[in-house]
C-alpha positions as CSV (number, residue, x, y, z in Angstrom):
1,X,105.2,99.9,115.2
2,X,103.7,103.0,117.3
3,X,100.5,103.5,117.9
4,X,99.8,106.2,115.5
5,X,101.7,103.9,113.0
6,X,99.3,103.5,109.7
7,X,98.0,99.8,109.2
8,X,97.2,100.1,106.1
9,X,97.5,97.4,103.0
10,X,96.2,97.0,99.6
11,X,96.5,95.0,96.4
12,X,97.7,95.9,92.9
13,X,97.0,94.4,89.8
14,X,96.2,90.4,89.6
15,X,96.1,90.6,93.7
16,X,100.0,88.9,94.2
17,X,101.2,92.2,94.8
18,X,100.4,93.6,98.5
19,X,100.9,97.4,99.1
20,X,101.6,98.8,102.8
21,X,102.4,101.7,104.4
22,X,105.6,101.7,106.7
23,X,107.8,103.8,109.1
24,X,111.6,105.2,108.8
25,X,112.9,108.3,109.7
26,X,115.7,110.1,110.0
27,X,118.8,107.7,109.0
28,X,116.6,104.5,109.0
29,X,115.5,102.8,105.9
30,X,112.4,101.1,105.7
31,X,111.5,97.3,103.5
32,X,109.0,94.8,103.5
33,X,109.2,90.8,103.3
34,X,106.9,88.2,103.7
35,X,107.4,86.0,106.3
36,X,104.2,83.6,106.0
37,X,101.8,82.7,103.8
38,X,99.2,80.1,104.6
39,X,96.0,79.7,103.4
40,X,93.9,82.0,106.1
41,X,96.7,84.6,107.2
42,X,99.6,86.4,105.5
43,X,102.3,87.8,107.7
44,X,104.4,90.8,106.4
45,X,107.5,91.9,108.2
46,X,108.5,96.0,108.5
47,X,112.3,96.2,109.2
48,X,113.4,99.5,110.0
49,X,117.1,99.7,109.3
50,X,119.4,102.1,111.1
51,X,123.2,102.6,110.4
52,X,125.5,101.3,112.5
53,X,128.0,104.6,112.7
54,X,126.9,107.1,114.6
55,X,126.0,109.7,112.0
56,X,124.2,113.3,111.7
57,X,120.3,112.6,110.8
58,X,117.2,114.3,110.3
59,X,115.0,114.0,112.6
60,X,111.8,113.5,110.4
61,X,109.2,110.4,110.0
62,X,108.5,109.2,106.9
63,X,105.9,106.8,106.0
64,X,107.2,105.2,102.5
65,X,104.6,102.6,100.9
66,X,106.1,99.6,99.7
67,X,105.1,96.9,98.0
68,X,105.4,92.8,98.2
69,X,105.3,89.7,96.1
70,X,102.8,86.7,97.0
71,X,103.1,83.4,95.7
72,X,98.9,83.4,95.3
73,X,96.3,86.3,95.1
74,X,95.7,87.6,98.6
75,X,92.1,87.1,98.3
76,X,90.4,86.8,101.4
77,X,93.2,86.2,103.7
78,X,94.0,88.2,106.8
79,X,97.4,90.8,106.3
80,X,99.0,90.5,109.6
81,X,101.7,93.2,110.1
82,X,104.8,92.8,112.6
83,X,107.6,95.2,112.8
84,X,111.1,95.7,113.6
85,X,114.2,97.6,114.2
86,X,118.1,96.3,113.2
87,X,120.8,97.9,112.8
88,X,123.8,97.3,110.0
């Protein structure tokens, strides 16, 4: 995640859902999974996903907000963010 990368997350409705901002551009398409929840920290993954074949692109950056499911309401756990490039 850059820098100047928007950390940003929120929750909707009954507090399982948790909203947060991430990063694509050009061919790359961004998603969201949680990777932990415990009961003091919930880490969400942002996978950037770029296409294997060398293609024509924009050159753009988009930051898409997305949305994922928790087992619990977030209450007042800590939303730890990682991200990540692959490509497929």
């Amino acid at each position: 995640m850059s820098s100047d990368h928007p950390r940003t997350a929120w929750t909707q409705g009954d507090g399982k859902t948790v909203g947060v901002i991430a990063q694509e551009g050009g061919c790359g398409k961004a998603s969201a999974s949680v990777l932990e929840q415990s009961a003091s920290v919930v880490k969400i993954e942002l996978l950037e996903t770029l296409p294997l074949d060398k293609q024509m692109c924009t050159m753009d950056i988009r930051f898409p907000a997305l949305t994922v499911q928790l087992n619990e309401p977030l209450g007042e756990r800590t939303v730890a963010l990682t991200s990540r490039q692959e490509q497929k």
